[in-house]
VEXDREN-2710 file (C-alpha; in Angstrom, 1 decimal):
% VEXDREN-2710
k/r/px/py/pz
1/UNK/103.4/210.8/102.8
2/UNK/101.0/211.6/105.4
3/UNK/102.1/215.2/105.5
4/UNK/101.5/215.8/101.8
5/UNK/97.9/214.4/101.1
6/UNK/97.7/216.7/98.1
7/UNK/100.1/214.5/96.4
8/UNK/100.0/210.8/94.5
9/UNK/102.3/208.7/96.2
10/UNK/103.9/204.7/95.7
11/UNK/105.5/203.2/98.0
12/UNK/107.5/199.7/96.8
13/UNK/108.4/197.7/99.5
14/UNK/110.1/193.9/99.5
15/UNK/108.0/192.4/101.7
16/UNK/103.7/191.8/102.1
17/UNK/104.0/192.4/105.8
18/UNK/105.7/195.9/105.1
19/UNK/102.7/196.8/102.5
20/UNK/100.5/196.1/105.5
21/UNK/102.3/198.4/108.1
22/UNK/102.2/201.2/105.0
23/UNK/98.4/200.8/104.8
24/UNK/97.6/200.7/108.4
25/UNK/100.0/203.6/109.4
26/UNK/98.8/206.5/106.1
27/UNK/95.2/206.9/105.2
28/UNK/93.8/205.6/101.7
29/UNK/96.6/203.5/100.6
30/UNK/95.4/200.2/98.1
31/UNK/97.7/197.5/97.3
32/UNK/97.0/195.5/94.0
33/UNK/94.8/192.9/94.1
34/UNK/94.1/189.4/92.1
35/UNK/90.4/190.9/92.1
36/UNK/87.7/193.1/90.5
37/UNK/86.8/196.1/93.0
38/UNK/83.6/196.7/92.0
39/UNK/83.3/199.3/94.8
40/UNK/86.3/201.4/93.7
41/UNK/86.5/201.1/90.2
42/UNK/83.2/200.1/88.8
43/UNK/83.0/197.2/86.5
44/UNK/81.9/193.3/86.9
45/UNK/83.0/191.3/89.6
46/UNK/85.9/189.0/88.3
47/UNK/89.4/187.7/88.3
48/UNK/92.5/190.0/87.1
49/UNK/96.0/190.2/87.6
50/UNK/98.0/192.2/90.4
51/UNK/99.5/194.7/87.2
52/UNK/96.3/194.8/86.0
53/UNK/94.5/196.2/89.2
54/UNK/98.2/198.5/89.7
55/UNK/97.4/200.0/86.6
56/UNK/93.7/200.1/87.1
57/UNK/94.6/202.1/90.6
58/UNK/97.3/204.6/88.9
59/UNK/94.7/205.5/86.3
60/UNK/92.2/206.1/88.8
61/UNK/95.0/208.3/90.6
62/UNK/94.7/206.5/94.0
63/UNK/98.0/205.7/96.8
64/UNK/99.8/202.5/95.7
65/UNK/101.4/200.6/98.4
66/UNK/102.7/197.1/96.9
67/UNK/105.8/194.8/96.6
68/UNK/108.9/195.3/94.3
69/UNK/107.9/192.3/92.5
70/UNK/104.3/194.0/91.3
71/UNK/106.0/196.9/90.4
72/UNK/108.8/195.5/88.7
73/UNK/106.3/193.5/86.0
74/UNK/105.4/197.0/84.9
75/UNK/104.7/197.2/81.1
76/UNK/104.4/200.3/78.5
77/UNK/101.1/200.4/79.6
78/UNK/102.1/201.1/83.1
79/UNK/104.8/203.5/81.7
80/UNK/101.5/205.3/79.6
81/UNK/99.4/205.4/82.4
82/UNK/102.1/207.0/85.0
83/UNK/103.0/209.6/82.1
84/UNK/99.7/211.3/82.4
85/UNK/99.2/211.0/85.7
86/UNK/101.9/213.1/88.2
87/UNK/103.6/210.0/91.0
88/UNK/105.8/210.5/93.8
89/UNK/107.8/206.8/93.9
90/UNK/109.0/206.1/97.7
91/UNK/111.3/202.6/96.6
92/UNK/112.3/201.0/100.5
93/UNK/115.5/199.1/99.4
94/UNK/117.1/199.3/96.0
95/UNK/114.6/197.2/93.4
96/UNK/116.4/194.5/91.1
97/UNK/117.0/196.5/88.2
98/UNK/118.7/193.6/86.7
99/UNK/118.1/189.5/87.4
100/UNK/119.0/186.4/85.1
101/UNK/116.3/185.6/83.0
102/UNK/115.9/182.5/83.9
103/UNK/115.3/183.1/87.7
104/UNK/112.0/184.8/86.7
105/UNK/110.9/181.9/85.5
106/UNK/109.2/179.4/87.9
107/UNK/108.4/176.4/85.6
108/UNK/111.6/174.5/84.6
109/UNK/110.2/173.9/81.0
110/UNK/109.5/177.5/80.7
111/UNK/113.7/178.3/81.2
112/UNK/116.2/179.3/78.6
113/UNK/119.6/177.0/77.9
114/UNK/122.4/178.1/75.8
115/UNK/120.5/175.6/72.8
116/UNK/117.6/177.4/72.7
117/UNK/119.5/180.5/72.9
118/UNK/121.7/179.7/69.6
119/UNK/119.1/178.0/67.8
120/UNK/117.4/181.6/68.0
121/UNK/120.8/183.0/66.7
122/UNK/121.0/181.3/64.2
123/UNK/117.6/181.4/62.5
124/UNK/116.6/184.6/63.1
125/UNK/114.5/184.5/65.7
126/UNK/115.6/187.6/67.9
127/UNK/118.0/189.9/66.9
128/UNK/120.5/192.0/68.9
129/UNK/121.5/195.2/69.4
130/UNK/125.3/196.5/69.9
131/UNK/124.2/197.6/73.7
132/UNK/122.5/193.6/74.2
133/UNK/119.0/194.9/73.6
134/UNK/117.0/191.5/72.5
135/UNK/114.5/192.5/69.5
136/UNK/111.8/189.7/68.8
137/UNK/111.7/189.0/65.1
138/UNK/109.8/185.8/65.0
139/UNK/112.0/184.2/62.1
140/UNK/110.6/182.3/59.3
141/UNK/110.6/178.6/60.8
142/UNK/107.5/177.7/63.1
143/UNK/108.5/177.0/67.1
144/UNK/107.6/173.9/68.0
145/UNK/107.8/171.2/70.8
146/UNK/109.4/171.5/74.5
147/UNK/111.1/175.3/72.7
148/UNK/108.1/176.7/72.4
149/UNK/107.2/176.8/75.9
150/UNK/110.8/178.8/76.9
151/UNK/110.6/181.2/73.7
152/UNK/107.4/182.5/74.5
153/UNK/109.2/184.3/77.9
154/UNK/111.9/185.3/75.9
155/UNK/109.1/186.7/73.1
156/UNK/107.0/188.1/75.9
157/UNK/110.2/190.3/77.7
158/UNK/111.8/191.1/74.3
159/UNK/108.7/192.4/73.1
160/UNK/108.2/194.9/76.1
161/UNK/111.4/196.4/75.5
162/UNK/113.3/194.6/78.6
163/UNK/115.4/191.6/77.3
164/UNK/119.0/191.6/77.1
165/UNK/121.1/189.0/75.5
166/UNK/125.1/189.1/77.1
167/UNK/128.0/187.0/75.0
168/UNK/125.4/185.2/73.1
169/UNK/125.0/183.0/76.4
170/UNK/122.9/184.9/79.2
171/UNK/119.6/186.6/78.9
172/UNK/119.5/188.9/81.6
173/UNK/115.9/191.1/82.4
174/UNK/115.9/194.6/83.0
175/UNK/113.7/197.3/84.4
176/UNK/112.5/199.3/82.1
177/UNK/113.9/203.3/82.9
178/UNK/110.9/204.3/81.4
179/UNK/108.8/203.4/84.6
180/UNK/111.7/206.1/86.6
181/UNK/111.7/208.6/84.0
182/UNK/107.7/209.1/84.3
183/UNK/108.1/209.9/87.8
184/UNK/107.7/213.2/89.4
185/UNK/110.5/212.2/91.5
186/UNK/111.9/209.1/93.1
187/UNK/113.4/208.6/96.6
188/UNK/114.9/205.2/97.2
189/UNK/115.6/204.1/100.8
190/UNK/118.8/202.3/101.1
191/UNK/122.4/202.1/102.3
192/UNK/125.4/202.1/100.1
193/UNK/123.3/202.7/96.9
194/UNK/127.4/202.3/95.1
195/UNK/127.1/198.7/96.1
196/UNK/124.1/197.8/94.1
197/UNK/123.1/197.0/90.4
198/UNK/121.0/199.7/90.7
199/UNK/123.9/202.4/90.5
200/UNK/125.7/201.7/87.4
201/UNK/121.8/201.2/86.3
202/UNK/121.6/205.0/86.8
203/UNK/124.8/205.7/85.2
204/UNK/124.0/203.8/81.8
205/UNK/120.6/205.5/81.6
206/UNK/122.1/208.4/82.5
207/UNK/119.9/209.4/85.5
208/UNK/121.4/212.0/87.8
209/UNK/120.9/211.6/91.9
210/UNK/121.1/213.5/95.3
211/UNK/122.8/211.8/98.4
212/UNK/120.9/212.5/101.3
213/UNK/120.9/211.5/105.2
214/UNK/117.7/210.7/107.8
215/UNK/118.0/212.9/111.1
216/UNK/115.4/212.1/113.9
217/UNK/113.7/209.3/115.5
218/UNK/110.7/207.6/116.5
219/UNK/109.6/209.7/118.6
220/UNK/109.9/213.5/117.1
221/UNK/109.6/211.8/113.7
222/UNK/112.4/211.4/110.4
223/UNK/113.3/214.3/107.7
224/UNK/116.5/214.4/105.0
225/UNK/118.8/216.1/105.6
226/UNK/122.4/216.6/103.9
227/UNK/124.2/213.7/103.3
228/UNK/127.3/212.5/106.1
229/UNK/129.7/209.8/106.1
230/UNK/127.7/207.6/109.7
231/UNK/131.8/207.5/111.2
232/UNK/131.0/208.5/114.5
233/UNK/127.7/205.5/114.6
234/UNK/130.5/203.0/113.2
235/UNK/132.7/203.7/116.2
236/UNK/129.3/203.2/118.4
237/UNK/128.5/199.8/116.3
238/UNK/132.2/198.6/116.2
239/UNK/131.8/198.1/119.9
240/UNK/128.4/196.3/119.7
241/UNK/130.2/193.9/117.3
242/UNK/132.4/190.9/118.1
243/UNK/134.2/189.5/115.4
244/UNK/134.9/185.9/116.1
245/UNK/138.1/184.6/114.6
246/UNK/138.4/180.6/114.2
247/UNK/141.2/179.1/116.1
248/UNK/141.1/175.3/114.3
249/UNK/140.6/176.1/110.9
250/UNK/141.8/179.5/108.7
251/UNK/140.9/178.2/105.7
252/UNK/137.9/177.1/104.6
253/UNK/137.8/177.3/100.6
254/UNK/136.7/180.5/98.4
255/UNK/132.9/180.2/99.5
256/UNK/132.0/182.0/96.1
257/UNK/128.3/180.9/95.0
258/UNK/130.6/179.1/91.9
259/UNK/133.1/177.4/94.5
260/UNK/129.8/176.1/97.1
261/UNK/128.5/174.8/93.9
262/UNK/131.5/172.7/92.2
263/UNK/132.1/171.7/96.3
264/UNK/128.6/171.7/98.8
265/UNK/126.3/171.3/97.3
266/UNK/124.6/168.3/97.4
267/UNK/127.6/167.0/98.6
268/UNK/126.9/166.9/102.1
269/UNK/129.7/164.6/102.9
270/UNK/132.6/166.5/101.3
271/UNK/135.4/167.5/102.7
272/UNK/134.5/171.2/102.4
273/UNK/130.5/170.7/103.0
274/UNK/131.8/169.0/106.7
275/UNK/134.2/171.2/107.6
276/UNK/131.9/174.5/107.4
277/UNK/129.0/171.8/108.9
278/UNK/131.5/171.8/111.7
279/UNK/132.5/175.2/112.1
280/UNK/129.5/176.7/112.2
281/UNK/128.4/174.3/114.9
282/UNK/131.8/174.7/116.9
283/UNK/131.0/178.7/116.5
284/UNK/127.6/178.4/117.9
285/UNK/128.4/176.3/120.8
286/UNK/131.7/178.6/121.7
287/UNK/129.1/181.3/121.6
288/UNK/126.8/180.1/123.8
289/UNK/124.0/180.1/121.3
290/UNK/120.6/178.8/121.4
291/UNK/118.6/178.6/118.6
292/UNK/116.1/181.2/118.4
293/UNK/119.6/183.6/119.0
294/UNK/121.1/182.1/115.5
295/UNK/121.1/183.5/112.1
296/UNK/123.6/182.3/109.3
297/UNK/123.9/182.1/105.8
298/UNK/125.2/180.5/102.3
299/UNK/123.7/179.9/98.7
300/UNK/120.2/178.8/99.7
301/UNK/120.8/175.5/97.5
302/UNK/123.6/174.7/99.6
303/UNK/121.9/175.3/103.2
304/UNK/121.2/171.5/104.0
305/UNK/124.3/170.4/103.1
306/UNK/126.0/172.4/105.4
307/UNK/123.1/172.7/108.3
308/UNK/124.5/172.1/111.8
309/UNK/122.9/169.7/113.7
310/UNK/121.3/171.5/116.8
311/UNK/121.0/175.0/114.2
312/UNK/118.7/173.9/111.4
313/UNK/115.7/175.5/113.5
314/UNK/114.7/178.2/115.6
315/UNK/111.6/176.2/116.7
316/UNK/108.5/175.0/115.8
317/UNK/105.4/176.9/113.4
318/UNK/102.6/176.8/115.9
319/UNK/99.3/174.7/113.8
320/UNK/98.0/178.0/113.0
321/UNK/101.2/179.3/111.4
322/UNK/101.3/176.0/109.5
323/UNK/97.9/176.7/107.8
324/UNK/98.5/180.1/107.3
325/UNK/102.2/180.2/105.5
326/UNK/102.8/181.4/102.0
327/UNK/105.5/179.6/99.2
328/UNK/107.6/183.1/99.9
329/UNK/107.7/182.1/103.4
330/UNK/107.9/178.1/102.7
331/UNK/110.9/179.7/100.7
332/UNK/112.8/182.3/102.6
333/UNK/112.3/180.9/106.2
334/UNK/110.2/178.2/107.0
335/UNK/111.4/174.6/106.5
336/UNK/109.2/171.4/107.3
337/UNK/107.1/172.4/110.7
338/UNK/109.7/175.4/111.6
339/UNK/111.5/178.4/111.2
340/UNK/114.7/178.3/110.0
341/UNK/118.0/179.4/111.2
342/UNK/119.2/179.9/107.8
343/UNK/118.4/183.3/106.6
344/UNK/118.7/184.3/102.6
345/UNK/122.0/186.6/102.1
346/UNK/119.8/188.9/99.9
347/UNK/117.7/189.4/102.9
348/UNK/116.5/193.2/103.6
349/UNK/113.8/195.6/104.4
350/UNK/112.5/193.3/107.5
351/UNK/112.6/193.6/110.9
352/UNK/111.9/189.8/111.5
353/UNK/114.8/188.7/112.7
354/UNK/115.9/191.6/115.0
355/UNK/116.4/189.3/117.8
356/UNK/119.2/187.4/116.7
357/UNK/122.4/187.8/118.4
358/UNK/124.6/185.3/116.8
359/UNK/125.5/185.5/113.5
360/UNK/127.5/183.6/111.1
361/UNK/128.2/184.8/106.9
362/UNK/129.6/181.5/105.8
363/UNK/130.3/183.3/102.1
364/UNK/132.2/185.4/99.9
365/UNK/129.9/187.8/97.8
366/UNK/130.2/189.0/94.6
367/UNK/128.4/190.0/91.8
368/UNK/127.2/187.9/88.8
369/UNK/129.7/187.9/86.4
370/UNK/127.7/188.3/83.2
371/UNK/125.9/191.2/84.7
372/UNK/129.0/192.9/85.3
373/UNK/130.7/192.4/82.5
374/UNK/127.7/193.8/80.5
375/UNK/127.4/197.1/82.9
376/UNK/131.6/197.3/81.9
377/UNK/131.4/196.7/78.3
378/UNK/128.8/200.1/78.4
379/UNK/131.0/202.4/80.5
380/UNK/129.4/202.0/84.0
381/UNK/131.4/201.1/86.9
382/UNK/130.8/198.6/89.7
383/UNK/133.1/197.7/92.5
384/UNK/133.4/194.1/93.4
385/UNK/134.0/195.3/97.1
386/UNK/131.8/197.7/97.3
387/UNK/128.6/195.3/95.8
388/UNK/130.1/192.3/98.7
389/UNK/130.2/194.9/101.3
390/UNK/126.6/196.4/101.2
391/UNK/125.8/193.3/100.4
392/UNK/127.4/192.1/104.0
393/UNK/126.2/195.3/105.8
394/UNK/122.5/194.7/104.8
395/UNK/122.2/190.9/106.4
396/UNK/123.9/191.5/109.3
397/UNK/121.5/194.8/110.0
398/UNK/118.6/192.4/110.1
399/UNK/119.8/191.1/113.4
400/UNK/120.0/192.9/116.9
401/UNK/122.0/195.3/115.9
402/UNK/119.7/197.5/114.0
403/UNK/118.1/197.8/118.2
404/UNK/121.4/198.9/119.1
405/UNK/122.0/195.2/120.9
406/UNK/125.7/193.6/120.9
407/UNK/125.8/191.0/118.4
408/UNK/128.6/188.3/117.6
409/UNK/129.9/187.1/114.1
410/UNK/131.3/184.9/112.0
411/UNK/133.1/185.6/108.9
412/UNK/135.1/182.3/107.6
413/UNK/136.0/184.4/104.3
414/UNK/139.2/186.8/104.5
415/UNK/138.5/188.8/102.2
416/UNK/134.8/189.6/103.8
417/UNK/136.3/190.2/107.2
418/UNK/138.7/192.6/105.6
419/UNK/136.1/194.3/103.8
420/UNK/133.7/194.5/107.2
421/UNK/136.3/195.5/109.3
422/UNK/137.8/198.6/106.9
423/UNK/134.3/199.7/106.8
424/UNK/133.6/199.8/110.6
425/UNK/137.3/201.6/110.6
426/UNK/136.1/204.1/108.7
427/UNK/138.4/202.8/105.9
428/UNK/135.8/202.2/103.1
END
């Protein structure tokens, strides 16, 4: 970006910290702000949205650096906007092209159930399409009481073209391809693209991509170059990696999200919530591990239930980390007065936790049912395998291993082992 100040760059990244590293290493860079800037844009002091001051920036032609979850709440507007302007779009990770409705939704009033989704049905309210596009159509009985609060989100996304409705039971949000089609180009910066929503995404739009490699390094710098199976690096990083095999217990359930559900969670005594309690700790201690060495993961509603005692933190937030911490952080990795050994299995695009040695994937990935049964009713293909393995590949790369350190891990679930160890084969 640096090297072509002539052009209009954005550069979506998943995490704050990252938009800060963008601005302070290019020149004239501007993330969206909840404010009025007076000195950039003219106008009154005053309150505004992040989308608002986006758009506000791209009309004024300036270098966007902000998070995936401003630039996924683009609108028509947005789509306008970038249409007469001329955008390079630098995406660092893969963006969720498609989520569940409902987990866009903060306020538990706000969310859809499958009442409020026939009631709709059947009087007319929305109407849908043979590919699950959602149309709003308002039907002819007022909305009232608690459904008014969670049809106005379903109003709001239907009516900017976004809303999908899957077997009359799911709504599921998607980005519009608008926003990518108004582009000058796009380069997204990821590994195993094939294993996320974002490729059959491509296919059903029908938006054609290049495969490229990075050559380089930090010191001479990074360029593309043509795309290579890494086999030789997977030799280097098969010897980095231990894969530690359980000697006590070889089965410790499915460890789908639907199985830690129905079995962990919030059933901390279980059989199955105290046997992976158990194993993990027995894992830890065989490894040696302190600590601030430990990362592991399950659904995040299941994490205390299964929390080892000795492993549930890293150590404790120092009084000005405690004043200072966001809900994304209170979220992802901070719990009480310390930082979690627990790390989200969607975790990516950080370098936070590259000093973690010992490692433990306590689950057996796969992609949301609904979502991919919608993608296969339209002719675009996702592997299972292939979504769990990249899936796999990008939580373990937040540890040590991305520094080229030896790391050790756990992986309770068969098929997941199998899948990590074809890969590092050369296999997949």
């Amino acid at each position: 970006m640096n090297s072509h100040p002539q052009e209009a760059f954005i550069f979506v990244t998943p995490f704050l910290s990252e938009v800060d590293r963008i601005k302070h290493g290019t020149t004239a860079f501007y993330d969206p702000q909840y404010y009025q800037r007076t000195d950039l844009l003219g106008g009154s002091a005053g309150s505004k949205t992040k989308l608002e001051d986006f758009n506000d920036l791209l009309a004024a032609g300036r270098n966007i650096v902000t998070t995936h979850t401003t630039f996924t709440n683009a609108t028509q507007e947005t789509v306008s906007i970038l249409q007469d302007n001329s955008y390079y779009l630098i995406l660092d990770e893969a963006v969720d092209v498609l989520l569940p409705l409902n987990d866009l939704i903060t306020s538990a009033s706000y969310r859809v159930n499958k009442k409020n989704i026939k009631l709709m049905l059947d009087n007319n309210i929305i109407r849908v399409d043979d590919d699950c596009r959602v149309h709003w159509t308002g039907g002819s009985q007022p909305i009232d009481g608690e459904e008014r609060h969670s049809f106005c989100e379903v109003q709001r996304h239907a009516e900017n073209g976004n809303l999908l409705l899957i077997d009359e039971k799911l709504f599921v949000w998607e980005f519009s391809p608008d926003v990518f089609n108004a582009m000058e180009s796009v380069t997204v910066l990821t590994y195993q693209l094939e294993g996320s929503f974002l490729y059959p995404y491509l296919q059903l739009h029908g938006m054609d991509y290049d495969k490229s490699s990075v050559s380089g390094s930090y010191g001479t710098g990074f360029a593309l170059s043509p795309y290579s199976v890494d086999l030789d690096k997977r030799r280097e990083w098969k010897n980095l990696i231990t894969l530690y095999q359980d000697k006590k217990v070889t089965d410790y359930g499915n460890l789908s999200a639907t199985w830690y559900k129905n079995c962990v969670k919030d059933r901390s005594k279980s059989k199955e919530a105290t046997e992976l309690r158990r194993g993990l700790r027995r894992f830890f201690l065989e490894a040696k591990a302190k600590p601030n060495d430990v990362m592991w993961t399950c659904p995040k509603d299941s994490r205390n239930s299964i929390a080892p005692s000795g492993y549930k933190l890293t150590r404790e937030l120092t009084d000005e980390e405690k004043r200072g911490r966001t809900q994304a952080q209170q979220d992802d990795f901070v719990d009480s007065n310390g930082l979690r050994c627990w790390i989200a299995s969607n975790a990516r695009a950080t370098n936070n936790f590259s000093d973690r040695h010992v490692l433990a994937y306590m689950l057996n990935l796969n992609p949301n049912p609904e979502i991919a049964k919608y993608f296969g009713k339209l002719g675009a293909s996702l592997s299972r395998d292939t979504f769990a393995l990249a899936g796999l590949i990008q939580w373990v790369w937040r540890s040590a291993i991305r520094k080229g350190e030896p790391v050790t891990l756990f992986l309770p679930s068969p098929r997941m082992y199998r899948l990590f160890n074809d890969w590092l084969d050369g296999k997949r």
